[in-house]
Each structure stands twice: as structure tokens, then as C-alpha cells.
MDAnalysis code that builds the backbone (N, CA, C; Angstrom):
import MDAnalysis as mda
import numpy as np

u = mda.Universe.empty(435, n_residues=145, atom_resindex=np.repeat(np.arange(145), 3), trajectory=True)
u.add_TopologyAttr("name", ["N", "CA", "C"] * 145)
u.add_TopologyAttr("resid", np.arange(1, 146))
u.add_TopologyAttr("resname", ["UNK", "UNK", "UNK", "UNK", "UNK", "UNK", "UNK", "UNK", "UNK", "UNK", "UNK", "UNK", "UNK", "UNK", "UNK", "UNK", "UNK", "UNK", "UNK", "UNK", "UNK", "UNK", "UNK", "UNK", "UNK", "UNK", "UNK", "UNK", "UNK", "UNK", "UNK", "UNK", "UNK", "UNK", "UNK", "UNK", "UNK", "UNK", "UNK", "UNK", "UNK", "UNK", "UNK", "UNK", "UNK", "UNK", "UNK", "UNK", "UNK", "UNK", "UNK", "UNK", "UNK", "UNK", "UNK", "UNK", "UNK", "UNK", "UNK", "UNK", "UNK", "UNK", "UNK", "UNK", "UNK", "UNK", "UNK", "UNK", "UNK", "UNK", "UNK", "UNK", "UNK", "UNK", "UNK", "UNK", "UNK", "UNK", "UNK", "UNK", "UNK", "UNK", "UNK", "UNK", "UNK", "UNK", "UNK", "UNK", "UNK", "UNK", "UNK", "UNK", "UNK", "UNK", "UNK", "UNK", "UNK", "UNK", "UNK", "UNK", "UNK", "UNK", "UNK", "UNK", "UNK", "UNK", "UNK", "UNK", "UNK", "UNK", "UNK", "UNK", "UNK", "UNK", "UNK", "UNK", "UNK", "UNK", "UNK", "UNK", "UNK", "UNK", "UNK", "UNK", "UNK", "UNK", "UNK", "UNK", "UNK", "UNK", "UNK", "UNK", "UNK", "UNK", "UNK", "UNK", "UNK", "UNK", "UNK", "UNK", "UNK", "UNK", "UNK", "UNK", "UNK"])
u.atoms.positions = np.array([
    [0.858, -1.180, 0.000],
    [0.000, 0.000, 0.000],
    [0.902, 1.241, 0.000],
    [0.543, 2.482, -1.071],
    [1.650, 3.701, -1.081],
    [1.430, 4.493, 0.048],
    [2.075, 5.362, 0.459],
    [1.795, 6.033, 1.329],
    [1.149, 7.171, 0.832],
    [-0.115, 8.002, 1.670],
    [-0.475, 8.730, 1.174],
    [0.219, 9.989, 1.041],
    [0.995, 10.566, 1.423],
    [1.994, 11.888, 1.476],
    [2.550, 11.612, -0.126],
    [2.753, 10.375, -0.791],
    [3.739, 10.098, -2.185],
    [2.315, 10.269, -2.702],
    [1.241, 9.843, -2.981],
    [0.435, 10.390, -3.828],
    [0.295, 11.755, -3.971],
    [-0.035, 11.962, -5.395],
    [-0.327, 13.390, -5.841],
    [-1.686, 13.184, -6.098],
    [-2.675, 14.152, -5.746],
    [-4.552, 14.660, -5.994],
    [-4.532, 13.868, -7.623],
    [-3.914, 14.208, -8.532],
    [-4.486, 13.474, -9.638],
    [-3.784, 12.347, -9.885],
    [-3.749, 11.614, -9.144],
    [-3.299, 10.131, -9.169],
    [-4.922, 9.300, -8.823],
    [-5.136, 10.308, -7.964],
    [-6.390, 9.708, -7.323],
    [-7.837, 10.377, -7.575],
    [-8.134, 11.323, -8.632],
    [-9.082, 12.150, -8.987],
    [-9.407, 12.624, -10.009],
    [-10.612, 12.050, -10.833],
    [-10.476, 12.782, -12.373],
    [-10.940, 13.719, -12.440],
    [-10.791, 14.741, -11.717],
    [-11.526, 16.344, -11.581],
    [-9.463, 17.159, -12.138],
    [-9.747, 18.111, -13.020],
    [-8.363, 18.787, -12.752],
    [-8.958, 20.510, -12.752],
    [-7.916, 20.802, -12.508],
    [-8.317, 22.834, -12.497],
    [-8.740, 22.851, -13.177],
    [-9.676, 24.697, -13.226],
    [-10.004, 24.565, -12.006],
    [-11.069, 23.897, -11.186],
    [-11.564, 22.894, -11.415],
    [-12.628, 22.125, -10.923],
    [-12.247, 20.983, -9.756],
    [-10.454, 21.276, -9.619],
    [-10.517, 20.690, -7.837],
    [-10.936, 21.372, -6.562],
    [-11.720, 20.618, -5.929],
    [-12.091, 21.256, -4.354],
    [-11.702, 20.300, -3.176],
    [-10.534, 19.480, -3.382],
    [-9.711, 19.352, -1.847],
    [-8.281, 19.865, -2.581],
    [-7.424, 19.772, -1.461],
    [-6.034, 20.642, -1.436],
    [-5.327, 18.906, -1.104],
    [-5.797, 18.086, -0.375],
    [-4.926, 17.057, 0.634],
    [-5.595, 15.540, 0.845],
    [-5.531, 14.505, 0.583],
    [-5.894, 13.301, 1.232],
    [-5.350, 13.726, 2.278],
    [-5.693, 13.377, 3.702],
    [-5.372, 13.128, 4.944],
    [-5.136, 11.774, 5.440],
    [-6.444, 11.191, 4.971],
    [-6.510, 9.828, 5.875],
    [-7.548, 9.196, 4.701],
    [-7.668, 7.539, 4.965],
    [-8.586, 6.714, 4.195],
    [-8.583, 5.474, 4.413],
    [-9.405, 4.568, 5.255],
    [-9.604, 3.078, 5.588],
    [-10.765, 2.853, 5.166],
    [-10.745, 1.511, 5.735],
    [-12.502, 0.830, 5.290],
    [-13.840, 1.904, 5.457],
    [-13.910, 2.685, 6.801],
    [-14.704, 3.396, 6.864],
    [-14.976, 4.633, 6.358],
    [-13.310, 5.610, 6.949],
    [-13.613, 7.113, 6.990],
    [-12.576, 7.522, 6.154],
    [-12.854, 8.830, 5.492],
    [-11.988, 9.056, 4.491],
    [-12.119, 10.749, 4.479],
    [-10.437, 11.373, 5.070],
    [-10.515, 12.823, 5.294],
    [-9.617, 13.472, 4.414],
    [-10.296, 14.452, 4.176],
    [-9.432, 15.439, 2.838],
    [-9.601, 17.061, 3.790],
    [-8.702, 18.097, 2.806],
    [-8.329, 19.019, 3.469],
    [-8.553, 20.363, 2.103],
    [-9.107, 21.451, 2.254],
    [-9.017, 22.345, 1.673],
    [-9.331, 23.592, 2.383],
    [-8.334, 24.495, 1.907],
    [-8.135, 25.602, 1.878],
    [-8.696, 26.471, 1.038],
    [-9.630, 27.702, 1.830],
    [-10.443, 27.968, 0.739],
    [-10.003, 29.591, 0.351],
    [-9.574, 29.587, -1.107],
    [-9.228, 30.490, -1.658],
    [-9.962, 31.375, -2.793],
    [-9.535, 32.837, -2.410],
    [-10.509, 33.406, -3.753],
    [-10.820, 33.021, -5.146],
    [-9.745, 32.117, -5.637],
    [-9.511, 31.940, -6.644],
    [-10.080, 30.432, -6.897],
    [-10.740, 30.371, -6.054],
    [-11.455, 28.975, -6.027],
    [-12.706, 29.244, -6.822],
    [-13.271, 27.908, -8.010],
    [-14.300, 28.542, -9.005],
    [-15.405, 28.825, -8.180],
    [-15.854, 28.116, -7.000],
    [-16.988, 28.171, -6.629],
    [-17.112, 29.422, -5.082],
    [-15.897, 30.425, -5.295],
    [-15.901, 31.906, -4.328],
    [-16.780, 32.434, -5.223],
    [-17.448, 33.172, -4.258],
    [-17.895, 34.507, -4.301],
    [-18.425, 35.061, -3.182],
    [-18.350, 36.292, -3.152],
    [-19.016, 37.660, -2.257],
    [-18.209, 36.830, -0.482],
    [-16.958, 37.135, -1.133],
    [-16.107, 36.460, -0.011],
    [-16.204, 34.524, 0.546],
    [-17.155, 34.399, 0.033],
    [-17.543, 32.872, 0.425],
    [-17.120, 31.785, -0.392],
    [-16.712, 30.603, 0.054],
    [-17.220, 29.364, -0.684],
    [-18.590, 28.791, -0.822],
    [-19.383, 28.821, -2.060],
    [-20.864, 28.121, -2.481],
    [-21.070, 26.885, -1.692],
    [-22.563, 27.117, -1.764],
    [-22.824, 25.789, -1.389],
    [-22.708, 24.698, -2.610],
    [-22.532, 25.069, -3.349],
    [-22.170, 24.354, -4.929],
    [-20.270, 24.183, -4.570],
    [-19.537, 24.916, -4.296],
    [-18.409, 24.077, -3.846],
    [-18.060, 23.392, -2.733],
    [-18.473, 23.637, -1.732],
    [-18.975, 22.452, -0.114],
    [-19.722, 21.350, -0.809],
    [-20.695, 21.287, -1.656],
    [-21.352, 19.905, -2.284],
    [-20.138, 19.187, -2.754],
    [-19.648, 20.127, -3.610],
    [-18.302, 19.411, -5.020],
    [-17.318, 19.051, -4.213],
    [-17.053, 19.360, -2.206],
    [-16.065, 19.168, -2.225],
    [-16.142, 17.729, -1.300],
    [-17.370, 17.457, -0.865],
    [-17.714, 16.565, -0.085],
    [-17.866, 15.387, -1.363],
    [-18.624, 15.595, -2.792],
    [-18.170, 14.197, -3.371],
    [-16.657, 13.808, -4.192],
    [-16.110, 15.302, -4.181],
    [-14.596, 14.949, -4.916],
    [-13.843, 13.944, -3.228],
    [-14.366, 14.205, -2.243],
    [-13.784, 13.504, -1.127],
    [-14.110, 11.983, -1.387],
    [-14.934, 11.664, -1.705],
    [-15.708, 10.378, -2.647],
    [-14.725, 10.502, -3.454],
    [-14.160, 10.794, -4.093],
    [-13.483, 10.357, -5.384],
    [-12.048, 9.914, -4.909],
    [-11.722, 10.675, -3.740],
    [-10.535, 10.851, -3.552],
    [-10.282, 9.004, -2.958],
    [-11.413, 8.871, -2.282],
    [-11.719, 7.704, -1.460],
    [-11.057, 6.117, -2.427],
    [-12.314, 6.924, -3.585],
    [-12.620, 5.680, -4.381],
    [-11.123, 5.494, -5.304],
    [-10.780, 6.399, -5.531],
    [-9.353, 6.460, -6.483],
    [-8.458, 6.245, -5.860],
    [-8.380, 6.032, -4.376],
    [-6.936, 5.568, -3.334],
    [-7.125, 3.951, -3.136],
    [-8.780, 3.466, -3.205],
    [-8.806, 2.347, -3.443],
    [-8.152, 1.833, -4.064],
    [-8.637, 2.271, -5.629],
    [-8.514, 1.555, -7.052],
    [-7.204, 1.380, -7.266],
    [-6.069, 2.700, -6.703],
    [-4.838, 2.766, -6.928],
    [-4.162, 1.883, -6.052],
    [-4.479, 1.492, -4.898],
    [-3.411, 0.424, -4.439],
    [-4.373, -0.838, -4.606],
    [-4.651, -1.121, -5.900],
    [-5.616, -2.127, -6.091],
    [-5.363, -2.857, -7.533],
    [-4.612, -1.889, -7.912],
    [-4.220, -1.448, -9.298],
    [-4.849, -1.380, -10.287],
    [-5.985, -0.780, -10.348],
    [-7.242, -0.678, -11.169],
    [-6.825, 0.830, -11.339],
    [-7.573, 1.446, -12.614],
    [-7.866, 2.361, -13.144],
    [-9.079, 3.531, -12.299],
    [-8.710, 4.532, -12.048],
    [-9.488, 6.141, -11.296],
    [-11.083, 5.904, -12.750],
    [-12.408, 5.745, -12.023],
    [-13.536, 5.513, -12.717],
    [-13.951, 7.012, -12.428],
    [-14.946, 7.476, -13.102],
    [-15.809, 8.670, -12.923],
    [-16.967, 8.560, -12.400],
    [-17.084, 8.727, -10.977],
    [-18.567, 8.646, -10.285],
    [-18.965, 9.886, -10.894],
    [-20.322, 9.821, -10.402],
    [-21.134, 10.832, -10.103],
    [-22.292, 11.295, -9.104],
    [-22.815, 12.305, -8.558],
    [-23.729, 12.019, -7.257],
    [-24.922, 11.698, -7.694],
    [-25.135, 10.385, -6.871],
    [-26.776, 10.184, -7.587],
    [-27.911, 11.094, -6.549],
    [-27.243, 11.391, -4.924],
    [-28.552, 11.895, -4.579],
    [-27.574, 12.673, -3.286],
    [-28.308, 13.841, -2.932],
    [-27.641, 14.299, -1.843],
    [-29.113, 14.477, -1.080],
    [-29.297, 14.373, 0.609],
    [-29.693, 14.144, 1.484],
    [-29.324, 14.630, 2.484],
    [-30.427, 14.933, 3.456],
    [-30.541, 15.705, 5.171],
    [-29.184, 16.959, 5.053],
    [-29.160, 17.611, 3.592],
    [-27.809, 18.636, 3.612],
    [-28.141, 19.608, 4.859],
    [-27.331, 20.132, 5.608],
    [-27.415, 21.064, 6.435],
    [-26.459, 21.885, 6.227],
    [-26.063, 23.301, 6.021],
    [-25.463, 24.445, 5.738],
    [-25.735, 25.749, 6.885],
    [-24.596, 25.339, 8.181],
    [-24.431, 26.057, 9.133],
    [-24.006, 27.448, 8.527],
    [-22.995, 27.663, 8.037],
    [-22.550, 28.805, 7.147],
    [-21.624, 28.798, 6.053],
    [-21.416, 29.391, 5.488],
    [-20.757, 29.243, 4.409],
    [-19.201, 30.015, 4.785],
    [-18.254, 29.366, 4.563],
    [-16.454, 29.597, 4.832],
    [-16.159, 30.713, 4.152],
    [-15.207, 31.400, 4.618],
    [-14.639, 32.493, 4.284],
    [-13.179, 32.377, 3.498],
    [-12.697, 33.238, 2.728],
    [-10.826, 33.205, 2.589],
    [-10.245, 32.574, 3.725],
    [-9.404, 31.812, 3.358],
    [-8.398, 31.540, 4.278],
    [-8.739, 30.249, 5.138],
    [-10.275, 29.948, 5.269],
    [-10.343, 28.884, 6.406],
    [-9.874, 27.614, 5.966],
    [-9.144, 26.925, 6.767],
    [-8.413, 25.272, 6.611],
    [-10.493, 24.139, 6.632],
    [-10.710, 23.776, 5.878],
    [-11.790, 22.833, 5.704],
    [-11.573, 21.733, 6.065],
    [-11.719, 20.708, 7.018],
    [-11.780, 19.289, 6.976],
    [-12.904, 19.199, 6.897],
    [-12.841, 17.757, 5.487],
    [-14.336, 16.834, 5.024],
    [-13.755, 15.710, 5.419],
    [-14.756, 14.924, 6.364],
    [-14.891, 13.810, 6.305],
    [-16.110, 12.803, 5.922],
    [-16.142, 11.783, 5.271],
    [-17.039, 11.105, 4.704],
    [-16.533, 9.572, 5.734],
    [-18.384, 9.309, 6.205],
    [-18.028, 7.594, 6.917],
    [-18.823, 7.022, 5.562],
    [-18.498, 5.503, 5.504],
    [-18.621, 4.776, 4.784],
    [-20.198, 4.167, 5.428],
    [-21.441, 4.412, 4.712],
    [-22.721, 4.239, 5.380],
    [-22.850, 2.551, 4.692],
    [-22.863, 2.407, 3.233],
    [-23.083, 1.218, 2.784],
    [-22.463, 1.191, 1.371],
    [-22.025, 0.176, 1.045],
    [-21.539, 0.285, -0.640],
    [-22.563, -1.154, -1.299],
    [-23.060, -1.168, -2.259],
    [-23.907, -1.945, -2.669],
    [-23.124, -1.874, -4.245],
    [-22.863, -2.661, -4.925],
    [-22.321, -2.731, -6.369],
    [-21.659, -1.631, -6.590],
    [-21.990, -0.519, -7.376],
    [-21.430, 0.409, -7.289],
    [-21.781, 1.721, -7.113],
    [-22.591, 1.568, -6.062],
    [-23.372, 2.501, -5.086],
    [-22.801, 2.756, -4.026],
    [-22.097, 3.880, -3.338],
    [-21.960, 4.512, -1.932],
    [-22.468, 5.171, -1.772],
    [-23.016, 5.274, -0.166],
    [-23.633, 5.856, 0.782],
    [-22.898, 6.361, 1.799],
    [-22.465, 7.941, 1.599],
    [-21.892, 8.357, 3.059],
    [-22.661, 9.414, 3.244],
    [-21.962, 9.537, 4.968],
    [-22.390, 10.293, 5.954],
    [-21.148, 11.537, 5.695],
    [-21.430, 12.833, 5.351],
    [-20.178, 13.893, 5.016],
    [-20.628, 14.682, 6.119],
    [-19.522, 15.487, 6.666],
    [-19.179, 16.520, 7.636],
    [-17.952, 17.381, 6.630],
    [-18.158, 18.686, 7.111],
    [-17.528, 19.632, 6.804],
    [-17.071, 20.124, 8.413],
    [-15.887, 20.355, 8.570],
    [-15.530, 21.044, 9.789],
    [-14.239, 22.470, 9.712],
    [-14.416, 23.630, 10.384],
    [-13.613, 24.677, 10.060],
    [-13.031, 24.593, 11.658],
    [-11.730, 24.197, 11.785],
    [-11.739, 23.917, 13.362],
    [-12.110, 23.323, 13.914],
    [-12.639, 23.382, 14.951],
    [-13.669, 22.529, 15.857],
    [-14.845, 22.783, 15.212],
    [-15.235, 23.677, 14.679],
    [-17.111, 23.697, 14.263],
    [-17.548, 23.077, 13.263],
    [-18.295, 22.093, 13.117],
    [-18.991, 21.645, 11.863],
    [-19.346, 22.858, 11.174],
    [-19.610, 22.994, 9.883],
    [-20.087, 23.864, 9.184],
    [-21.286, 23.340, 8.174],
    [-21.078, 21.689, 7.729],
    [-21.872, 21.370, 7.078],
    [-22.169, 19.661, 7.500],
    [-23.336, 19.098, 7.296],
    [-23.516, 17.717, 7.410],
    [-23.912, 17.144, 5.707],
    [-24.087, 16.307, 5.894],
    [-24.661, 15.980, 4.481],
    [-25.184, 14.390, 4.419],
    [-25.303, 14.005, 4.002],
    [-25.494, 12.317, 3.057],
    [-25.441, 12.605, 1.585],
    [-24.525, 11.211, 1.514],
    [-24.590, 11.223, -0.426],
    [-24.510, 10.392, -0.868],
    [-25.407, 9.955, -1.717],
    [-24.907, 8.713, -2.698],
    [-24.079, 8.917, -3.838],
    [-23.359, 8.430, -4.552],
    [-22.252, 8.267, -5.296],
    [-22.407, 7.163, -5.976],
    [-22.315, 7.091, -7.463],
    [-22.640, 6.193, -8.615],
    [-21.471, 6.091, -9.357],
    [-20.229, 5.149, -9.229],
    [-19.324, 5.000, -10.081],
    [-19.570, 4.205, -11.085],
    [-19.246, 5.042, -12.227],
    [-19.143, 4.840, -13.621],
    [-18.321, 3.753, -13.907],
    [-17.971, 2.732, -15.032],
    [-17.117, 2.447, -15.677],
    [-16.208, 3.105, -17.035],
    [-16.817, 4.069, -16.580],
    [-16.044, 5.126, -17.475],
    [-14.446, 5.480, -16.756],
    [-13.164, 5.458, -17.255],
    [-11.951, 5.953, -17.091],
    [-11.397, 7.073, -16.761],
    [-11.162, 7.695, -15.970],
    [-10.814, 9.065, -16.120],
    [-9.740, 9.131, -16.911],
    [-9.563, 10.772, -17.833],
    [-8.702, 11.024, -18.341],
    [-7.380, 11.607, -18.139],
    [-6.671, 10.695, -17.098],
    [-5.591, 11.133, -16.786],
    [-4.236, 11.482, -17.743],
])
């Protein structure tokens, strides 16, 4: 198994600029799987000082991707292209400012063929900022790395 610090984001993600929204794998086992972003102006989904709730969505399933592509890679399979089939119970405490460090974490609720079900948290510090549920539909489609 590689270590995650030697992976690079597009080893493990078929999203590239500007349409990435984590900065970091952190962590990833059977269950929980944590990524890290930093949220910058220059991020597509800023505005009026904020990150969207359209980039907190994108960044909680690219965390899904990140998941599924750290699998595949020490598995030695090919990075597939999910997509979200359903998002659920979203809650949006507030929306992040410049500068805040983001941890997403996603638990592993159920995987059925090629269906996942997680439980996502957004946290700025100690404070949650966002909850979520999501399902996730991986493709057999390839990403174009």
C-alpha cells in the first residue's frame, strides 16, 4: 500500500483545475476518508467572499473520489468517474470564508455494487459547518488522466 503523502490529488481524482475542491488526502480506511481544503478566492466556486454551497457539495463528493481512487490505486485498477446520484438531510451552518483550513470527512454508510452511501461533515476547526449524506454512482467510465 503507497503512502499517502507520495500520492499526488491526480493520481487519485479525475476532476483537474479549475474544478478541484480538496487541497490534501489526509486519511482513508474501510470506513472514513478525510481530505483538506483551503479555501481560496480563486477557487471557481468563491464569491461575495464565500465558498458556495455548490463548492462544499463538489467538495464533499470529490472527497468520494478521492476515497474511491486511493482504493482503485493500491488495487491497481484504473481512477472511474462517479457521479452524485442523490444528496440528502444537507445542512449548511454557514458558508467559509478566505483563508479557512476545511476538513471533510465522509463515513462509509453502505456500498452496494457500485453505489456509496456516506455520511459527510464539513468542519472549520472545531465547528462543523456542514452535514450531508450522499450517494455516489461509479461509472465504468476511465478518467482522463
Amino acid at each position: 500500500m503507497r503512502n499517502i503523502d507520495d500520492i499526488t490529488l491526480y493520481e487519485l481524482l479525475p476532476q483537474r483545475p479549475p474544478f478541484v475542491m480538496i487541497d490534501r488526502l489526509i486519511s482513508s480506511d474501510a470506513t472514513f476518508t478525510v481530505t483538506q481544503l483551503q479555501v481560496r478566492a480563486d477557487n471557481l466556486f468563491f464569491a461575495e467572499g464565500r465558498l458556495t454551497a455548490s463548492g462544499l457539495v463538489e467538495n464533499i463528493a470529490q472527497t468520494c473520489a478521492a476515497r474511491m481512487g486511493y482504493i482503485n490505486l493500491n488495487s491497481g485498477k484504473t481512477v472511474k468517474i462517479g457521479v452524485i446520484g442523490a444528496i440528502s438531510n444537507l445542512e449548511i451552518k454557514r458558508m467559509p470564508s478566505e483563508g479557512e483550513l476545511l476538513t471533510t470527512t465522509i463515513e462509509l454508510l453502505e456500498e452496494v455494487f457500485q453505489m456509496t452511501l456516506v455520511k459527510a461533515t464539513i468542519t472549520s476547526g472545531d465547528e462543523e459547518i456542514v452535514s450531508a449524506n450522499m450517494k455516489i454512482a461509479l461509472t465504468d467510465i476511465d478518467s482522463q488522466m
